[in-house]
N, CA and C atoms as an extended XYZ file, in Angstrom:
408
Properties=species:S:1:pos:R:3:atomname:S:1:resname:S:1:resid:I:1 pbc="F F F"
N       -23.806       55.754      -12.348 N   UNK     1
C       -24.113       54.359      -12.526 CA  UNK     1
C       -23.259       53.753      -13.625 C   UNK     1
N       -23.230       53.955      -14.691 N   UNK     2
C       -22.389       53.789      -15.681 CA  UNK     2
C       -21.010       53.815      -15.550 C   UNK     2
N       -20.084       54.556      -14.496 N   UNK     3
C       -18.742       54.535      -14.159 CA  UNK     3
C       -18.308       53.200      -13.465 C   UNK     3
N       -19.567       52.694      -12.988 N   UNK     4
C       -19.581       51.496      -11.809 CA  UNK     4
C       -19.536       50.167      -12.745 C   UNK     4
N       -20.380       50.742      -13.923 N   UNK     5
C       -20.593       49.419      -14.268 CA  UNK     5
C       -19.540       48.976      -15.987 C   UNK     5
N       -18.413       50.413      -16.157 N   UNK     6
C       -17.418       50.006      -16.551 CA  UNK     6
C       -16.701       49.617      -16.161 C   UNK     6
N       -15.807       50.092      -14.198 N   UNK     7
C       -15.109       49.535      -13.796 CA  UNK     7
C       -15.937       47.752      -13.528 C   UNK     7
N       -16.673       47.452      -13.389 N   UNK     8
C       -17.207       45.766      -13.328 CA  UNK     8
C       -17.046       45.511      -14.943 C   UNK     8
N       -16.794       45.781      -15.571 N   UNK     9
C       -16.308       45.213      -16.676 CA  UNK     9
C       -15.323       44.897      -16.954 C   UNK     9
N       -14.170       46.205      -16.484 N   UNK    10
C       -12.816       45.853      -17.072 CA  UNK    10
C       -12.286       45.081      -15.905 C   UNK    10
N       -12.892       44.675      -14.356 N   UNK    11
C       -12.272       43.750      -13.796 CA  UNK    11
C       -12.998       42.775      -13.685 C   UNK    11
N       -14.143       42.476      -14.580 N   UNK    12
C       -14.383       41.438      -14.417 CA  UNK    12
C       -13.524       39.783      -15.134 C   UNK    12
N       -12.464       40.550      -16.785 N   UNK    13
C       -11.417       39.748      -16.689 CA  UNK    13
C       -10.490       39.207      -16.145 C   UNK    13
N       -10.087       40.631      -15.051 N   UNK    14
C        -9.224       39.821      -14.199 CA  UNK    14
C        -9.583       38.885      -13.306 C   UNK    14
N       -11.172       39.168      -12.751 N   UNK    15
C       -11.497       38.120      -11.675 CA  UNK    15
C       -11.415       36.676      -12.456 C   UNK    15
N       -12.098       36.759      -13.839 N   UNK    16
C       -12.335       35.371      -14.429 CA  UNK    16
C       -11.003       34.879      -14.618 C   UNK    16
N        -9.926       35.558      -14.969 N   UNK    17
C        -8.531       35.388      -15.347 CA  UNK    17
C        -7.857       34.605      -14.216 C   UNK    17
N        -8.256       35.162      -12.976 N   UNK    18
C        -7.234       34.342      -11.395 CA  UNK    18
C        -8.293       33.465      -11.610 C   UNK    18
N        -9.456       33.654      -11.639 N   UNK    19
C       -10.338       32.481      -11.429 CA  UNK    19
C        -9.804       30.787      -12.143 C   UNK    19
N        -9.526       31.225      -13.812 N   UNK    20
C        -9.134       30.408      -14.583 CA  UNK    20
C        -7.981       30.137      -14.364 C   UNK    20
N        -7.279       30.536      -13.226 N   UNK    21
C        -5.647       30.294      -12.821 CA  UNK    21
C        -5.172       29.213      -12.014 C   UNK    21
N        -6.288       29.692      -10.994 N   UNK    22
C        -6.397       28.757       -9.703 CA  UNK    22
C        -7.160       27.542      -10.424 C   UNK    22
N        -8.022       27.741      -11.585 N   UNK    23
C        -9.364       25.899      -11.470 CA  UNK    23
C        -7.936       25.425      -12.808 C   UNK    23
N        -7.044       26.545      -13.214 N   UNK    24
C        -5.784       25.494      -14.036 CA  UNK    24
C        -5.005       24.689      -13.146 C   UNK    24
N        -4.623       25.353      -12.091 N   UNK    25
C        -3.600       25.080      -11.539 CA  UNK    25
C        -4.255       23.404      -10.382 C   UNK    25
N        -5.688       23.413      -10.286 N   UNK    26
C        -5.944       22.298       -9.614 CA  UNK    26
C        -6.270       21.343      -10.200 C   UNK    26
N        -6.847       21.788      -12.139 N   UNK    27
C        -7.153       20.837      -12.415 CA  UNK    27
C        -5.523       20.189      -12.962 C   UNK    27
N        -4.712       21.073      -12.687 N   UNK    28
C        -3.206       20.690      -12.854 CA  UNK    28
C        -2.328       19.546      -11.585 C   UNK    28
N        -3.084       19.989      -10.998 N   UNK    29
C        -2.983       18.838       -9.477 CA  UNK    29
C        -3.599       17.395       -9.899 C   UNK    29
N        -5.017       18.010       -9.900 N   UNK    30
C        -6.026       16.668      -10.712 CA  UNK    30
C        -5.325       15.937      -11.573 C   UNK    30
N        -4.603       16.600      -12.505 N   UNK    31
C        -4.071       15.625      -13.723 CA  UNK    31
C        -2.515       15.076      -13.303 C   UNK    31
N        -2.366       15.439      -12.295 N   UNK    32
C        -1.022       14.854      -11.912 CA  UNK    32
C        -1.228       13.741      -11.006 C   UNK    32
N        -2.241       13.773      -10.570 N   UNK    33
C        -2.824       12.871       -9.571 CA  UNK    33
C        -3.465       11.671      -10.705 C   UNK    33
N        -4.197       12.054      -11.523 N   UNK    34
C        -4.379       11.088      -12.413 CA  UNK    34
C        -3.230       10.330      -13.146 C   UNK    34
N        -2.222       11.077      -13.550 N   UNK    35
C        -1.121       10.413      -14.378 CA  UNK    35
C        -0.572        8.945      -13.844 C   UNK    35
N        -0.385        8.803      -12.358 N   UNK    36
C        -0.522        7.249      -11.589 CA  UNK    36
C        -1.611        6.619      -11.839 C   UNK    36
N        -2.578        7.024      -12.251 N   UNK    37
C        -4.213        6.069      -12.224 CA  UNK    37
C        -3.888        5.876      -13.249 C   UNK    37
N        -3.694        6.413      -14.000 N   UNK    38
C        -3.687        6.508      -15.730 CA  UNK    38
C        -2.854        5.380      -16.638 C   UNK    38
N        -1.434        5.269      -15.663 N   UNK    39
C        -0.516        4.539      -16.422 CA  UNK    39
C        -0.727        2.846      -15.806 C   UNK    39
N        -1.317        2.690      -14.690 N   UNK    40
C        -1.913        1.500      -14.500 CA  UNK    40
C        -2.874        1.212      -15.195 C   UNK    40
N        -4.260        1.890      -15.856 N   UNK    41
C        -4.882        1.890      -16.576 CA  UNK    41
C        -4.164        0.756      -18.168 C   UNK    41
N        -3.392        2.161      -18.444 N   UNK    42
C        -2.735        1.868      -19.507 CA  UNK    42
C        -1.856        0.254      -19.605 C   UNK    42
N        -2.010       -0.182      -18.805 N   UNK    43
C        -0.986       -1.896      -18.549 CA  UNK    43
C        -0.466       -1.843      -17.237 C   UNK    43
N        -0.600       -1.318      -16.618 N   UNK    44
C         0.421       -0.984      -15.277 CA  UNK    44
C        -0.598       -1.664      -14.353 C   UNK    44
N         0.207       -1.701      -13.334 N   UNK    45
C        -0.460       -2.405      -11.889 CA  UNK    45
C         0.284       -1.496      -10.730 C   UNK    45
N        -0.744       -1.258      -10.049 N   UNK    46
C        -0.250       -0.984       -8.493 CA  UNK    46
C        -0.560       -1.699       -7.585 C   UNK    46
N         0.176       -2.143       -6.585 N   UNK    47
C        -0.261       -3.129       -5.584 CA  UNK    47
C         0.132       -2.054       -4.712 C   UNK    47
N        -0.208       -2.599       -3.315 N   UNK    48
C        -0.263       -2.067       -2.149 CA  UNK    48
C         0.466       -2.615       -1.082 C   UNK    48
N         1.512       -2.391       -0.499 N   UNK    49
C         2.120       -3.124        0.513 CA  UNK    49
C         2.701       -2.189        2.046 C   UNK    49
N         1.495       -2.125        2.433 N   UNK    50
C         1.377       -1.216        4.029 CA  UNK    50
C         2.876       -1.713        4.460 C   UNK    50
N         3.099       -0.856        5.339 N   UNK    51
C         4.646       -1.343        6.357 CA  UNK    51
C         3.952       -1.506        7.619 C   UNK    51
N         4.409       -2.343        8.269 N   UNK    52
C         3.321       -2.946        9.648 CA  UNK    52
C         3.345       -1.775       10.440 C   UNK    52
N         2.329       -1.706       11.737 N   UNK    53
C         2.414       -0.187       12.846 CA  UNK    53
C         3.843       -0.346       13.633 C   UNK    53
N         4.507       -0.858       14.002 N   UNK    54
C         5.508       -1.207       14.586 CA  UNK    54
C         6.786       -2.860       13.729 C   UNK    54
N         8.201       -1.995       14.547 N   UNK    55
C         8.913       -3.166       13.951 CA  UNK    55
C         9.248       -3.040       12.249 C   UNK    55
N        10.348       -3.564       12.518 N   UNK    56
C        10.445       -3.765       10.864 CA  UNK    56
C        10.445       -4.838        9.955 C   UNK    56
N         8.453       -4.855        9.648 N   UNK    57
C         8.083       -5.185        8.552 CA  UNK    57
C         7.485       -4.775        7.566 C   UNK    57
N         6.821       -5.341        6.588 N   UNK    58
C         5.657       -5.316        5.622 CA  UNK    58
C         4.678       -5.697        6.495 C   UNK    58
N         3.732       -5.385        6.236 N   UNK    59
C         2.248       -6.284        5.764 CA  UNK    59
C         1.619       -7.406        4.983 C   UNK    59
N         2.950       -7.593        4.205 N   UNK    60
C         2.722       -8.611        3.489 CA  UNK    60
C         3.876       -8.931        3.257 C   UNK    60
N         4.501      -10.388        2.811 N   UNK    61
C         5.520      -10.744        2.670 CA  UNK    61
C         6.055      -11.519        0.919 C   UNK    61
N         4.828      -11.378        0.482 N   UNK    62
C         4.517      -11.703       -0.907 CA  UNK    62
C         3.507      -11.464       -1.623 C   UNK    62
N         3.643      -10.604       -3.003 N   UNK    63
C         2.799      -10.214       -3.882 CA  UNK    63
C         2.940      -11.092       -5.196 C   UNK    63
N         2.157      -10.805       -5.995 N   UNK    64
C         2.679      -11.306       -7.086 CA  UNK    64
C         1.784      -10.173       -8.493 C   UNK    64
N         2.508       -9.906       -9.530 N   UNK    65
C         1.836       -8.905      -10.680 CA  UNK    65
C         2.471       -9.796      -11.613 C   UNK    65
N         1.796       -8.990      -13.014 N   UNK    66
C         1.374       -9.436      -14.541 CA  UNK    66
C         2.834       -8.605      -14.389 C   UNK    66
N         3.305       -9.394      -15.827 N   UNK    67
C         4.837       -8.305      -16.433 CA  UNK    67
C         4.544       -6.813      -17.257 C   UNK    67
N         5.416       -5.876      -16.717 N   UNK    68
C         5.248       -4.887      -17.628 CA  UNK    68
C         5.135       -3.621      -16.377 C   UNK    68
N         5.064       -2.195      -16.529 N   UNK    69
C         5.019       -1.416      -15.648 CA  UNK    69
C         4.106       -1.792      -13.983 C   UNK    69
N         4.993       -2.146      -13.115 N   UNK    70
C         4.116       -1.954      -11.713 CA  UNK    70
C         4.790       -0.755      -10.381 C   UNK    70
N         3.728       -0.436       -9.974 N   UNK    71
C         4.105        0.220       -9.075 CA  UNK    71
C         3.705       -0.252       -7.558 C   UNK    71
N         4.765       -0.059       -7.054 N   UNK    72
C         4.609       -0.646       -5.336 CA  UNK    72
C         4.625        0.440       -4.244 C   UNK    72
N         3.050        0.715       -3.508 N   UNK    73
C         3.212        1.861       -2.710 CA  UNK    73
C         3.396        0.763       -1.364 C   UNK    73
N         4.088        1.941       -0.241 N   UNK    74
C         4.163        1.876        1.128 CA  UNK    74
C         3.695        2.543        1.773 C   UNK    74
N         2.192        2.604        2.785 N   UNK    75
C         2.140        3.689        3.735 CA  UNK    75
C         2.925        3.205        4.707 C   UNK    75
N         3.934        3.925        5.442 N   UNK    76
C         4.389        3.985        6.522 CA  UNK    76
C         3.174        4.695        8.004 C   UNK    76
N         2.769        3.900        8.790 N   UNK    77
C         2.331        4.107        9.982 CA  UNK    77
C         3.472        5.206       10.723 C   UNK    77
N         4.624        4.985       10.951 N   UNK    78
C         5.435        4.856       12.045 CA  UNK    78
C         6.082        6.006       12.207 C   UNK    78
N         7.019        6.450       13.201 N   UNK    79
C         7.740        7.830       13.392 CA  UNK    79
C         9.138        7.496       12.614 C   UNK    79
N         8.815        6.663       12.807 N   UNK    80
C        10.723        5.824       12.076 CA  UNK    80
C        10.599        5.986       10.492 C   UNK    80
N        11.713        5.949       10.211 N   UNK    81
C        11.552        6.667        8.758 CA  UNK    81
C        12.058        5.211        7.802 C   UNK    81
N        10.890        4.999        6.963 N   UNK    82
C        11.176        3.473        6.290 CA  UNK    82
C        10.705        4.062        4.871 C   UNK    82
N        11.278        2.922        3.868 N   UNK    83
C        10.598        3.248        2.341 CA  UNK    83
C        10.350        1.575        1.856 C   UNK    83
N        10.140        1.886        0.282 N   UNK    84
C         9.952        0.495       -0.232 CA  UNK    84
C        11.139        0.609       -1.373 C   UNK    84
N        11.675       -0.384       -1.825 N   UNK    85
C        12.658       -0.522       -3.033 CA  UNK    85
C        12.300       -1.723       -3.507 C   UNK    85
N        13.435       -1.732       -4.760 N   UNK    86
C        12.899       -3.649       -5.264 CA  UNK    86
C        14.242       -3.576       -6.059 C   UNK    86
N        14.364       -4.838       -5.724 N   UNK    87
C        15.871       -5.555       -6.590 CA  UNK    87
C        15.581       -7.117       -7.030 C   UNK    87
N        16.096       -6.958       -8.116 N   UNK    88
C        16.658       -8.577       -8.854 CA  UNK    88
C        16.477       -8.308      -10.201 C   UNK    88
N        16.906       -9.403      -11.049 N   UNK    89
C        16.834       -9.768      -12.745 CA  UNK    89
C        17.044       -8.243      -13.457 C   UNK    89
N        17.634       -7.446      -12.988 N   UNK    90
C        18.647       -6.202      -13.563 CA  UNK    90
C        18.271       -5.127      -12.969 C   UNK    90
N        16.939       -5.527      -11.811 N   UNK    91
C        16.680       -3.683      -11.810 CA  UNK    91
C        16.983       -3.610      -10.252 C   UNK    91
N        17.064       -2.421       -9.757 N   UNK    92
C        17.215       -1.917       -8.660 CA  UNK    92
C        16.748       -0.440       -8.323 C   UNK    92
N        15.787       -0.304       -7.670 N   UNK    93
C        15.021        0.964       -7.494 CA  UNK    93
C        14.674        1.445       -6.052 C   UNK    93
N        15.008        2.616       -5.491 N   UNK    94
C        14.715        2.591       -4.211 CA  UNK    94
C        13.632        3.869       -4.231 C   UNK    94
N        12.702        3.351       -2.775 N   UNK    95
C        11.562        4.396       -3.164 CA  UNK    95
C        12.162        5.549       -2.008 C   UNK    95
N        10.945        6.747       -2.076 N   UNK    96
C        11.508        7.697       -0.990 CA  UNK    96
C        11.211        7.138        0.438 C   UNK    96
N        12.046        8.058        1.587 N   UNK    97
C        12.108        7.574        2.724 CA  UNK    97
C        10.712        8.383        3.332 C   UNK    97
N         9.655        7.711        4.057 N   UNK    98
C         8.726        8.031        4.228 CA  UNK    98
C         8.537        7.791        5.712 C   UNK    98
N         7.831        8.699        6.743 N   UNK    99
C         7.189        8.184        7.980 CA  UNK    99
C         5.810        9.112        8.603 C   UNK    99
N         5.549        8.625        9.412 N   UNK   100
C         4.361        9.430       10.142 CA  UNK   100
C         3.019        9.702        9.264 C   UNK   100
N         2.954        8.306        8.219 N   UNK   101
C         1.502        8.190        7.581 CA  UNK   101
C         1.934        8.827        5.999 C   UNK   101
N         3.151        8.960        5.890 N   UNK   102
C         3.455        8.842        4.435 CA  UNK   102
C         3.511        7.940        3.466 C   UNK   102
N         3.703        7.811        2.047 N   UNK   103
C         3.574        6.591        1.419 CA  UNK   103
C         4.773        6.904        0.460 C   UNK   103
N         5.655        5.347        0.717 N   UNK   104
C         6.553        5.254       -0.343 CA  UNK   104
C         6.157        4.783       -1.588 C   UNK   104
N         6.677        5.189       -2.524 N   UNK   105
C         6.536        4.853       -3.823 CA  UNK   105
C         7.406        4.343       -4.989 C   UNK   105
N         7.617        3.087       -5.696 N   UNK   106
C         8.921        2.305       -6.754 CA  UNK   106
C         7.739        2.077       -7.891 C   UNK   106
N         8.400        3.015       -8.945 N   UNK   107
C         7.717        1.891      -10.342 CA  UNK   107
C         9.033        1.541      -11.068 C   UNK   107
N         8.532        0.229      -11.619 N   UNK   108
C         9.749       -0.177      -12.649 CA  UNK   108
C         9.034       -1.167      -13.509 C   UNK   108
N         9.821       -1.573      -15.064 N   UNK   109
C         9.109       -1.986      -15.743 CA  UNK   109
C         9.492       -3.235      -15.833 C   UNK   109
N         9.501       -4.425      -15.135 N   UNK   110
C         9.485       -5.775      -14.863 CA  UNK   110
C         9.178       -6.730      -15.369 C   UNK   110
N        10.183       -7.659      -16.438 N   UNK   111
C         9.554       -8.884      -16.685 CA  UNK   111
C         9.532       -9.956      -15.795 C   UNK   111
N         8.908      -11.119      -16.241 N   UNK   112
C         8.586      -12.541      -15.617 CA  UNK   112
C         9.560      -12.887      -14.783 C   UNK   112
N         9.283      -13.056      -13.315 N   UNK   113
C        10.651      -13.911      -12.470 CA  UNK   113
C        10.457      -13.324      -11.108 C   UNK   113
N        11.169      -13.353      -10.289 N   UNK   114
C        11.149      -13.239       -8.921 CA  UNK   114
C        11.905      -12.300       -8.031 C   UNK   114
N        11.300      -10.932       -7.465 N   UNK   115
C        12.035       -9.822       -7.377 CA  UNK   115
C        11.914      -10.249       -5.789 C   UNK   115
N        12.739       -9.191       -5.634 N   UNK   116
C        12.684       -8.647       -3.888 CA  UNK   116
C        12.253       -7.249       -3.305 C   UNK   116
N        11.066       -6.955       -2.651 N   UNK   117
C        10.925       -5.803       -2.312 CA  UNK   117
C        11.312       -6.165       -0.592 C   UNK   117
N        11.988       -4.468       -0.455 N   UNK   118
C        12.594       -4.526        0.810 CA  UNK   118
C        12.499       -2.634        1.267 C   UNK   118
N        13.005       -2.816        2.363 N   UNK   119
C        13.324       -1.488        2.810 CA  UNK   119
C        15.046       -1.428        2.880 C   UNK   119
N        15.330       -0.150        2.238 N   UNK   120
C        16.481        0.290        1.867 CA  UNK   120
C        17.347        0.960        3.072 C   UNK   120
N        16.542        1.294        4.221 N   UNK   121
C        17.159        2.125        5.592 CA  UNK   121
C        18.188        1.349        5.953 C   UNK   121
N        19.257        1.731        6.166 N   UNK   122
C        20.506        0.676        6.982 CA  UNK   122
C        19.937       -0.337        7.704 C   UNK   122
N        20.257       -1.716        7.711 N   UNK   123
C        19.645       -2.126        8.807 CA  UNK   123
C        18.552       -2.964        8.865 C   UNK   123
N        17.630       -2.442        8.068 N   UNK   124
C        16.115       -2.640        8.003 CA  UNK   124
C        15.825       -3.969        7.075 C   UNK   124
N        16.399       -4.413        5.925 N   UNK   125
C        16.718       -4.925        5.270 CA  UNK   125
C        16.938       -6.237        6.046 C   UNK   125
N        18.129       -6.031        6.526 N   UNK   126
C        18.435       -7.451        7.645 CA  UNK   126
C        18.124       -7.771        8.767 C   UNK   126
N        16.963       -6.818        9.271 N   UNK   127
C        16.370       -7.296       10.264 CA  UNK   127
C        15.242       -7.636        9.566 C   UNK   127
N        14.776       -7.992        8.364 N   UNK   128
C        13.290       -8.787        7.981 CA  UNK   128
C        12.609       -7.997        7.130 C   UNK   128
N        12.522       -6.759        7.077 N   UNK   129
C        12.023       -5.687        6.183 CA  UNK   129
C        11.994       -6.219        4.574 C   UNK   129
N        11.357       -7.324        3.941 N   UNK   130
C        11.829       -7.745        3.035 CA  UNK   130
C        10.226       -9.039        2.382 C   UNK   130
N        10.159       -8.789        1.431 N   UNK   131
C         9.347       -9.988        1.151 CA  UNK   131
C         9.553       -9.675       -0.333 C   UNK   131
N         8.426      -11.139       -1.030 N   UNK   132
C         8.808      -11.224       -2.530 CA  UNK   132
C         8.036      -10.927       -3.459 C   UNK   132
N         8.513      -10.391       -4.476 N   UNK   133
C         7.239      -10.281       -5.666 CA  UNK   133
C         7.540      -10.862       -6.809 C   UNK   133
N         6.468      -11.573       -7.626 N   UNK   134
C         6.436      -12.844       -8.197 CA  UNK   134
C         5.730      -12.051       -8.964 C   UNK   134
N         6.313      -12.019      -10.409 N   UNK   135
C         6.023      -11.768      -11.471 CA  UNK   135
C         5.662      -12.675      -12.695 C   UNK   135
N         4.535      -12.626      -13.175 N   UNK   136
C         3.922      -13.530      -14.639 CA  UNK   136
C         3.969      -12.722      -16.056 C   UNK   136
């Protein structure tokens, strides 16, 4: 009895040890997942601008945010591979190329004035893929 219940001792560190590995490593997910909640928190804004189920548009063709860190997601619906970017008054940022229920993602730190968010895919851009964001 006693042989049994040293070996449950000396592995019971290791179980707690992977144990404490794996609840690091998610609450390491968790906190990476928070770090976007977090920095909107902190002054930031995220808006939301779906890409329509078909065709190349938005969902919206105008937003408008407070100055200072924002971030602009895209879910892409579609098989076609689209993202979100934004250009004007010095910045230019393109997000990743996303499809099949993925979400693009642009932060940049933006003062007062009148940007352009668009899709960056060849093409996409000048067929309409494009609306404005209006910054205060």
């Amino acid at each position: 009895m006693k042989p049994r219940h040293a070996l449950a001792l000396l592995l019971l560190p290791a179980v707690l040890l992977a144990a404490g590995c794996g609840g690091g490593s998610s609450s390491g997910g968790s906190s990476a997942s928070s770090t976007p909640a977090s920095t909107p928190a902190g002054g930031g804004q995220t808006i939301d601008i779906p890409i329509s189920s078909s065709g190349f548009s938005f969902t919206k063709t105008s937003v408008t945010a407070k100055a200072g860190t924002v971030t602009l997601n895209a879910m892409n619906p579609q098989s076609v591979a689209h993202d979100i970017s934004l250009k004007g008054n010095g910045v230019d940022v393109k997000g990743n190329q996303v499809d099949n229920g993925g979400t693009s993602t642009v932060t940049a730190n933006l003062k007062p004035g009148t940007y352009e968010f668009y899709c960056s895919v060849p093409g996409h851009e000048q067929a309409g893929m494009k609306g404005t964001l209006t910054v205060s």
